[in-house]
TORKOL-4160 file (C-alpha; in steps of 0.2 Angstrom, whole numbers, padded with zeros to 4 digits, m for minus):
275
<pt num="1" X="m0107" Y="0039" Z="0289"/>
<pt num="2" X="m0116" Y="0055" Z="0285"/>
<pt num="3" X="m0126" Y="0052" Z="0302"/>
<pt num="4" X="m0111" Y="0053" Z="0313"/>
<pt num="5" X="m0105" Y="0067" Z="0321"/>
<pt num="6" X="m0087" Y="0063" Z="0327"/>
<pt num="7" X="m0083" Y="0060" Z="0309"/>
<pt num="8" X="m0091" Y="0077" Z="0306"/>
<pt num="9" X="m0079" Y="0084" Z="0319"/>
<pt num="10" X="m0064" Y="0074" Z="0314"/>
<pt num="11" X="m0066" Y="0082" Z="0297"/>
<pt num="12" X="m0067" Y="0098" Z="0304"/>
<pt num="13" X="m0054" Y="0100" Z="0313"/>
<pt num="14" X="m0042" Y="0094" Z="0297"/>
<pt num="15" X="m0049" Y="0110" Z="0290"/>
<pt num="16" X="m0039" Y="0126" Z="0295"/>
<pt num="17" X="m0049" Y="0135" Z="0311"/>
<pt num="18" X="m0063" Y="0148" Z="0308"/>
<pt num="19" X="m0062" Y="0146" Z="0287"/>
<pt num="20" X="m0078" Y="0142" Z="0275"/>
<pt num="21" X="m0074" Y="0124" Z="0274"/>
<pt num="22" X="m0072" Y="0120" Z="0293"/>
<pt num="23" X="m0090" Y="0131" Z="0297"/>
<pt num="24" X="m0098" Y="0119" Z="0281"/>
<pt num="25" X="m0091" Y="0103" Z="0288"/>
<pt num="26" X="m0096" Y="0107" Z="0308"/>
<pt num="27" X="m0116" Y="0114" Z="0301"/>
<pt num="28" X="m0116" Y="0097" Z="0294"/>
<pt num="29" X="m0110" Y="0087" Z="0310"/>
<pt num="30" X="m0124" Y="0098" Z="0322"/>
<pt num="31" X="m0138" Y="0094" Z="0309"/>
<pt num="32" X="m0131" Y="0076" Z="0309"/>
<pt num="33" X="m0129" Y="0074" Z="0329"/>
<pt num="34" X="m0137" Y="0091" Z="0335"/>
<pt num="35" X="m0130" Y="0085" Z="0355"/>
<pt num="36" X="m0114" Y="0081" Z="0351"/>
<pt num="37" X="m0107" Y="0093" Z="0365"/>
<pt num="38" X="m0088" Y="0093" Z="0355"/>
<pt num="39" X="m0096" Y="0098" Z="0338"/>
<pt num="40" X="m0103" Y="0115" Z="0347"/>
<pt num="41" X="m0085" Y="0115" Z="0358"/>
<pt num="42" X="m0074" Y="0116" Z="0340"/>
<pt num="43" X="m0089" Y="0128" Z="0333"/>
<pt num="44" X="m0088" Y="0140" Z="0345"/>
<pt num="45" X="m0067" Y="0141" Z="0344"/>
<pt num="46" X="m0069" Y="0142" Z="0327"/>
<pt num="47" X="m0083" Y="0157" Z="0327"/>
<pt num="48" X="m0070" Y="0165" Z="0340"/>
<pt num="49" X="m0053" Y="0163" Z="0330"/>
<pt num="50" X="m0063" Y="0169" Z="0313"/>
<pt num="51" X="m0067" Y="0187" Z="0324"/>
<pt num="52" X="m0086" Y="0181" Z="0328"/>
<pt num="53" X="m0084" Y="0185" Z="0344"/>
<pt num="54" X="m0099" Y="0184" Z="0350"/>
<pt num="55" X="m0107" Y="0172" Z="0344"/>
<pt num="56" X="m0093" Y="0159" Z="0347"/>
<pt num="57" X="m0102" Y="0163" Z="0368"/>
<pt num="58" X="m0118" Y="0155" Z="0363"/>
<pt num="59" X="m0108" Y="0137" Z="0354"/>
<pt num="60" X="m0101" Y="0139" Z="0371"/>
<pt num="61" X="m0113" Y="0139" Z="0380"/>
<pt num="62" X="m0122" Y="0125" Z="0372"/>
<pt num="63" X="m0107" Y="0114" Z="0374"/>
<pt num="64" X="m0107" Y="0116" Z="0392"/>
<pt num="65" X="m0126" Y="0113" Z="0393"/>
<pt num="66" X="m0124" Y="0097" Z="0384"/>
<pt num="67" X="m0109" Y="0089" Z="0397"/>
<pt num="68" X="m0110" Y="0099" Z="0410"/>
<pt num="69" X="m0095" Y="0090" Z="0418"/>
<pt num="70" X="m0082" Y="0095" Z="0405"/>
<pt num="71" X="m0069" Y="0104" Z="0413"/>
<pt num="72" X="m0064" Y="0109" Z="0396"/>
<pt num="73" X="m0080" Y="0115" Z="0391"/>
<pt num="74" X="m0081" Y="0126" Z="0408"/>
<pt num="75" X="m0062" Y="0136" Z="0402"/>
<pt num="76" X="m0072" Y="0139" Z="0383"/>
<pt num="77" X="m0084" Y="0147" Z="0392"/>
<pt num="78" X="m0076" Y="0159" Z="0403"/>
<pt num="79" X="m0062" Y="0162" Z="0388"/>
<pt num="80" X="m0077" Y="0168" Z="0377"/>
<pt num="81" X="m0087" Y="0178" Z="0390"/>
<pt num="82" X="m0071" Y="0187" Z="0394"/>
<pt num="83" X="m0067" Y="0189" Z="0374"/>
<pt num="84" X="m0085" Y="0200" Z="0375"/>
<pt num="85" X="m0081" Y="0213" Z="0387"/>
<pt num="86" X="m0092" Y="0200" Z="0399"/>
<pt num="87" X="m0079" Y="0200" Z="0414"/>
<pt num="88" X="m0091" Y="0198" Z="0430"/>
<pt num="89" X="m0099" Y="0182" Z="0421"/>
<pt num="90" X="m0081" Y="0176" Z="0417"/>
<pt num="91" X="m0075" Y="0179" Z="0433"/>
<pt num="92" X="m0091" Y="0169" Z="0442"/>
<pt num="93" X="m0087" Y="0153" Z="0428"/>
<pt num="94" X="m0072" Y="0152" Z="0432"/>
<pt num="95" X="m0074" Y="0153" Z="0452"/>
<pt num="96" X="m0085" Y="0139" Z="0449"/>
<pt num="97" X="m0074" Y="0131" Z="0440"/>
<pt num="98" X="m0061" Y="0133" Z="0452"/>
<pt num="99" X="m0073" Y="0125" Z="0464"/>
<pt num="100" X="m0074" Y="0109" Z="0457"/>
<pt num="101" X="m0059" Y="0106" Z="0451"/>
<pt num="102" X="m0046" Y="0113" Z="0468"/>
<pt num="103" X="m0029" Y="0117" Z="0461"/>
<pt num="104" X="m0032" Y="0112" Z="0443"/>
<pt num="105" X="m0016" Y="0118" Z="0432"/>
<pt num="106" X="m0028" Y="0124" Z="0416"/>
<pt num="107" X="m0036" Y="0134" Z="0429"/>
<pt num="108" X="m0022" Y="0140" Z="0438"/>
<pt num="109" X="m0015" Y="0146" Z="0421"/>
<pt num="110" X="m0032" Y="0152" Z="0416"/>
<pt num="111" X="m0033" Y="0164" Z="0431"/>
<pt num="112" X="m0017" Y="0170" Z="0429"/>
<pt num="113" X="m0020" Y="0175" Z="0410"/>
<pt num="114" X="m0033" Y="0185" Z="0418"/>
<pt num="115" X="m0024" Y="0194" Z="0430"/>
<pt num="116" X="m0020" Y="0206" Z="0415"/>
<pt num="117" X="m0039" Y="0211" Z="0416"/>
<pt num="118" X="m0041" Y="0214" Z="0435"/>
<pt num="119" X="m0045" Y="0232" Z="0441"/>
<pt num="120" X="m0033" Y="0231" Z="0457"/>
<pt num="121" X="m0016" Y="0228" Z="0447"/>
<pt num="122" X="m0008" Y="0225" Z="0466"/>
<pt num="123" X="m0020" Y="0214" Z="0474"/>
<pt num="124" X="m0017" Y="0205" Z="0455"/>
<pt num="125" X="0002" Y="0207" Z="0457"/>
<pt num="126" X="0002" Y="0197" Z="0474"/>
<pt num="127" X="m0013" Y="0185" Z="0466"/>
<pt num="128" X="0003" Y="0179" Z="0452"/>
<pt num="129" X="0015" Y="0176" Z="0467"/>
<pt num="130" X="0003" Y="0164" Z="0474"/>
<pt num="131" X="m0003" Y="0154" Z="0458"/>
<pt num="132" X="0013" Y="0152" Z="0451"/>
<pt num="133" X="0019" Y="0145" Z="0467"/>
<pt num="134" X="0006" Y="0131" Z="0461"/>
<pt num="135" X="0011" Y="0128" Z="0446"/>
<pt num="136" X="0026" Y="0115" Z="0440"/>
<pt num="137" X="0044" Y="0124" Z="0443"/>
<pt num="138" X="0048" Y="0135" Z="0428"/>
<pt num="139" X="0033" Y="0136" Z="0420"/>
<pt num="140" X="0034" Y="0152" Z="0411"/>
<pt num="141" X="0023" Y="0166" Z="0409"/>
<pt num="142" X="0015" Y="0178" Z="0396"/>
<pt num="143" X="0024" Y="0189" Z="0389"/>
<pt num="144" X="0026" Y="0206" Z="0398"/>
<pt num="145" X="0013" Y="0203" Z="0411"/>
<pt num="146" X="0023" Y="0203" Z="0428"/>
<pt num="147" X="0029" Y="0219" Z="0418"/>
<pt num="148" X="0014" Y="0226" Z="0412"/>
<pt num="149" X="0003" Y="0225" Z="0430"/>
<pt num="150" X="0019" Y="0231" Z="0440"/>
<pt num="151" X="0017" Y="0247" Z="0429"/>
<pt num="152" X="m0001" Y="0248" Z="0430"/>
<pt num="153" X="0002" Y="0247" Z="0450"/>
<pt num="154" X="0015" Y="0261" Z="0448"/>
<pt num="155" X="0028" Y="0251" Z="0455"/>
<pt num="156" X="0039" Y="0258" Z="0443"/>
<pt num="157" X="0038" Y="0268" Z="0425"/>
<pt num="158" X="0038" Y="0258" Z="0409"/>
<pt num="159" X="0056" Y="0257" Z="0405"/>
<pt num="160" X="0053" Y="0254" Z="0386"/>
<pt num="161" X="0071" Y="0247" Z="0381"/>
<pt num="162" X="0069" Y="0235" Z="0396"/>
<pt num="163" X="0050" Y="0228" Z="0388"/>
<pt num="164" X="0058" Y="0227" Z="0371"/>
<pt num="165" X="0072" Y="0217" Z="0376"/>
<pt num="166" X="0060" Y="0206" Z="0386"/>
<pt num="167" X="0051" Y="0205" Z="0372"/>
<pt num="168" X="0063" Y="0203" Z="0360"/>
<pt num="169" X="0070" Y="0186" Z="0369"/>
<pt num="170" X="0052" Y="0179" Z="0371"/>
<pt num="171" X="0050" Y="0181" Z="0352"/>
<pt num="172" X="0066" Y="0172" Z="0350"/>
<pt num="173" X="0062" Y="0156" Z="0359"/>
<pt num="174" X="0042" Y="0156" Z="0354"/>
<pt num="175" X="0037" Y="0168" Z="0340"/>
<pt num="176" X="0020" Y="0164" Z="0340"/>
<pt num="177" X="0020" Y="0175" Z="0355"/>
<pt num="178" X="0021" Y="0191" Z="0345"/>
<pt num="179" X="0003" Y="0190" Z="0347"/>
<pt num="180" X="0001" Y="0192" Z="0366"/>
<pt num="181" X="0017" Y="0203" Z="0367"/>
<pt num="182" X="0007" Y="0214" Z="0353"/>
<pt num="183" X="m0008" Y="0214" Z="0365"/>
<pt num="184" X="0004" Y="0218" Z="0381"/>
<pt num="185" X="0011" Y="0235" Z="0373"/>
<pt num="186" X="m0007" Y="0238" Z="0368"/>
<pt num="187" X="m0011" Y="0238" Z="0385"/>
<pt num="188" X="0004" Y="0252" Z="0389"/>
<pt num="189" X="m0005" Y="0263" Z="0379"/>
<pt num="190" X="0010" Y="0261" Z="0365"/>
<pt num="191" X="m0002" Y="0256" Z="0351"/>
<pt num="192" X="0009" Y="0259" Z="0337"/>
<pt num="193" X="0024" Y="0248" Z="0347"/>
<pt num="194" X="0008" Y="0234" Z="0345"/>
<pt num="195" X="0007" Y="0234" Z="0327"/>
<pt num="196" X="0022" Y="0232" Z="0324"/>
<pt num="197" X="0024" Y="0217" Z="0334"/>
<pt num="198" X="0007" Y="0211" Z="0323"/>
<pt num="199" X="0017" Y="0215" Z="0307"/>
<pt num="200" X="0032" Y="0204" Z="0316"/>
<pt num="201" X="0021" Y="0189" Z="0320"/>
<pt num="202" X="0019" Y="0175" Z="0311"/>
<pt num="203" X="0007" Y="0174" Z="0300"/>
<pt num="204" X="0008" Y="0155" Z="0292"/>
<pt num="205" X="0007" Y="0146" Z="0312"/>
<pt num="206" X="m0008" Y="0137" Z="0317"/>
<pt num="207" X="m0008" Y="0141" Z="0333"/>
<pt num="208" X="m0022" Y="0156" Z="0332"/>
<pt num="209" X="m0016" Y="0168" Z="0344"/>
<pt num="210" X="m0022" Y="0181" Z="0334"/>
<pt num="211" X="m0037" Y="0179" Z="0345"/>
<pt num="212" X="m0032" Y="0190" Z="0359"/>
<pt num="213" X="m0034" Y="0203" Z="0346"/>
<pt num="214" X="m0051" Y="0202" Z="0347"/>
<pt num="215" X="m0055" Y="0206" Z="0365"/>
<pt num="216" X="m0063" Y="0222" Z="0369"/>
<pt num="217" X="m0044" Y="0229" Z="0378"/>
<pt num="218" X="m0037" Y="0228" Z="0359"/>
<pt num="219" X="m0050" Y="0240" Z="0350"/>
<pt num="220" X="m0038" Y="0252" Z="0348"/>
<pt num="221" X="m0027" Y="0241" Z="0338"/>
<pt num="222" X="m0040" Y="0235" Z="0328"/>
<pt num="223" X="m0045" Y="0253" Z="0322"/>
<pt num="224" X="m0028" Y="0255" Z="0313"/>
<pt num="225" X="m0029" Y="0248" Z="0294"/>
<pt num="226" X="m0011" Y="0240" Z="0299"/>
<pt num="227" X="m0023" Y="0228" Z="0311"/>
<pt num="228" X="m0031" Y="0222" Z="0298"/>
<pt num="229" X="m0020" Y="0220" Z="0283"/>
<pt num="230" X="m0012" Y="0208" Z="0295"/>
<pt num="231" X="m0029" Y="0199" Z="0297"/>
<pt num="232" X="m0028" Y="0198" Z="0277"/>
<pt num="233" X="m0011" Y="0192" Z="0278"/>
<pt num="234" X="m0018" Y="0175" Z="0290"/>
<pt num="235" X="m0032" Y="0171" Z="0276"/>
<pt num="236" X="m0046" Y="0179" Z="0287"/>
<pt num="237" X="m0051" Y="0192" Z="0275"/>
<pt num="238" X="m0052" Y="0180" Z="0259"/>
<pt num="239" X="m0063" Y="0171" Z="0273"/>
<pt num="240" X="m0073" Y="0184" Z="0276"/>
<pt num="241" X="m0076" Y="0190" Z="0258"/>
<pt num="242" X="m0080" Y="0172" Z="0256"/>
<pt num="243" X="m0093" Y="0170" Z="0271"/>
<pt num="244" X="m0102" Y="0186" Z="0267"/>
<pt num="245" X="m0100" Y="0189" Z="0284"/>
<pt num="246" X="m0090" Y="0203" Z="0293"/>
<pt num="247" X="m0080" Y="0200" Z="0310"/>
<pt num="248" X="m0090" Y="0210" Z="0324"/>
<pt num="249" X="m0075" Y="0221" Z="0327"/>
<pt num="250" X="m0081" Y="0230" Z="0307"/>
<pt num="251" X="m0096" Y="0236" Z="0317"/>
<pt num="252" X="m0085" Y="0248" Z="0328"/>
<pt num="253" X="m0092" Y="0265" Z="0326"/>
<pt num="254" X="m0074" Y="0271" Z="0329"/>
<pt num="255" X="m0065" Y="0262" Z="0316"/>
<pt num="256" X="m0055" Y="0272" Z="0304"/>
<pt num="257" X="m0057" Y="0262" Z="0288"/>
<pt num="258" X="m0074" Y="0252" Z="0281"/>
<pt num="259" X="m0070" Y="0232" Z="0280"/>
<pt num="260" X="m0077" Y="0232" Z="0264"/>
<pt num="261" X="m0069" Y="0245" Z="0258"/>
<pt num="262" X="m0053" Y="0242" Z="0264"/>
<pt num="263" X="m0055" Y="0220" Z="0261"/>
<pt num="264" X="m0059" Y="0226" Z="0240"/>
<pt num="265" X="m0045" Y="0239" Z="0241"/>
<pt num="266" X="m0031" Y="0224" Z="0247"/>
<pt num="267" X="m0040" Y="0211" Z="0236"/>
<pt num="268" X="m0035" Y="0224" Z="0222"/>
<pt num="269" X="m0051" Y="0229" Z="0216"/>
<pt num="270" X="m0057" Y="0246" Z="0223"/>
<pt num="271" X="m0051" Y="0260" Z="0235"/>
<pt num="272" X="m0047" Y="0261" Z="0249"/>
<pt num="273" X="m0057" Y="0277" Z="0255"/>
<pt num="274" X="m0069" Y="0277" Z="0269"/>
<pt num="275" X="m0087" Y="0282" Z="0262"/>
């Protein structure tokens, strides 16, 4: 049924996340069923895994608007706002969040992912103690951060061989966690530590952690060509090329390779040199 939206978004998400053929299939689903409040949910994911970052706040935002209820919709929300550098309107969405639904474990686990962005890293230290004390027995953490904010509360020195066995035995048991454990060194100031654990992740796993990538703490990262050769080696760059439309991260003044440029050059078709 071309009229129906759930088939739309069905479709969709068989396609892989953020590529031509999902956008295509999820345009066609909104033009079908503009109020479908899911259609805008997967769209704004999407937007946000393909390095749209900002737009992916306003599918967001519209979800929400359109079921207002949706505890899911409320998390999109506060994940995208924070993915923008937006923290004091993260913050407020998820306080509100918190409000109507009391000890809710998404939320409790989406507060602790963003103690990593909190400007007191002791207060946020104590904060973990307490939420965790909520959540089931044994439920584990994201790499490095009980680490990372106890060196940013300079409770002790970062003892590098200690972080890299740490990380080296998440990896281990989940390597899809590369990802965040990429993003953690980033955060110690050890950017080229971080892409090497982006050359180590996996690059053929649908599980689109790559995302954290994007938020405005990884900039750094994202300015070293290694950042994005790894971006071409997860399909985004044939997707971009494809799109005609470049990730918001290639309008960083401070970036030390043109998209283009650089996208031709690993495509085999031109240099590589910044004009």
């Amino acid at each position: 049924d071309p009229q129906n939206g759930l088939a739309f978004q069905a479709l969709a998400l068989s396609e892989r996340s953020g590529s031509p053929a999902q956008f295509e299939l999820l345009e066609k689903g909104i033009a079908a069923e503009p109020e479908l409040p899911a259609l805008h949910s997967v769209r704004s994911v999407a937007l946000f895994n393909a390095g749209y970052t900002q737009a992916s706040v306003t599918s967001a935002q519209r979800a929400l608007a359109l079921d207002p209820t949706s505890r899911s919709a409320y998390g999109n929300v506060v994940r995208r706002l924070l993915a923008t550098g937006r923290l004091e309107e993260g913050r407020a969405m998820q306080d509100k969040a918190e409000r109507l639904w009391p000890d809710e474990p998404s939320l409790i686990r989406q507060r602790i992912y963003m103690l990593a962005n909190e400007s007191d890293p002791k207060a946020a230290l104590a904060k973990l103690d307490e939420l965790v004390a909520k959540l089931p027995a044994g439920e584990r953490l994201p790499p490095l951060l009980r680490s990372g904010l106890r060196w940013k509360a300079g409770t002790n020195e970062v003892d590098l061989k200690a972080l890299d066995r740490e990380a080296d035995s998440e990896f281990t048991r989940n390597p899809v966690s590369a990802w965040y454990i990429a993003a953690a060194f980033n955060s110690f100031g050890d950017s080229d530590r971080a892409l090497k654990w982006v050359e180590r992740a996996p690059k053929r796993e649908a599980a689109y952690q790559w995302g954290i990538l994007f938020w405005p703490n990884a900039a750094t990262m994202r300015r070293d060509p290694r950042f994005f050769k790894a971006m071409a080696e997860l399909g985004l760059v044939a997707d971009w090329r494809a799109r005609g439309k470049w990730p918001d991260f290639c309008s960083d003044p401070k970036l030390r390779y043109d998209c283009r440029i650089q996208a031709a050059r690993l495509a085999g078709k031109g240099s590589a040199t910044k004009t």
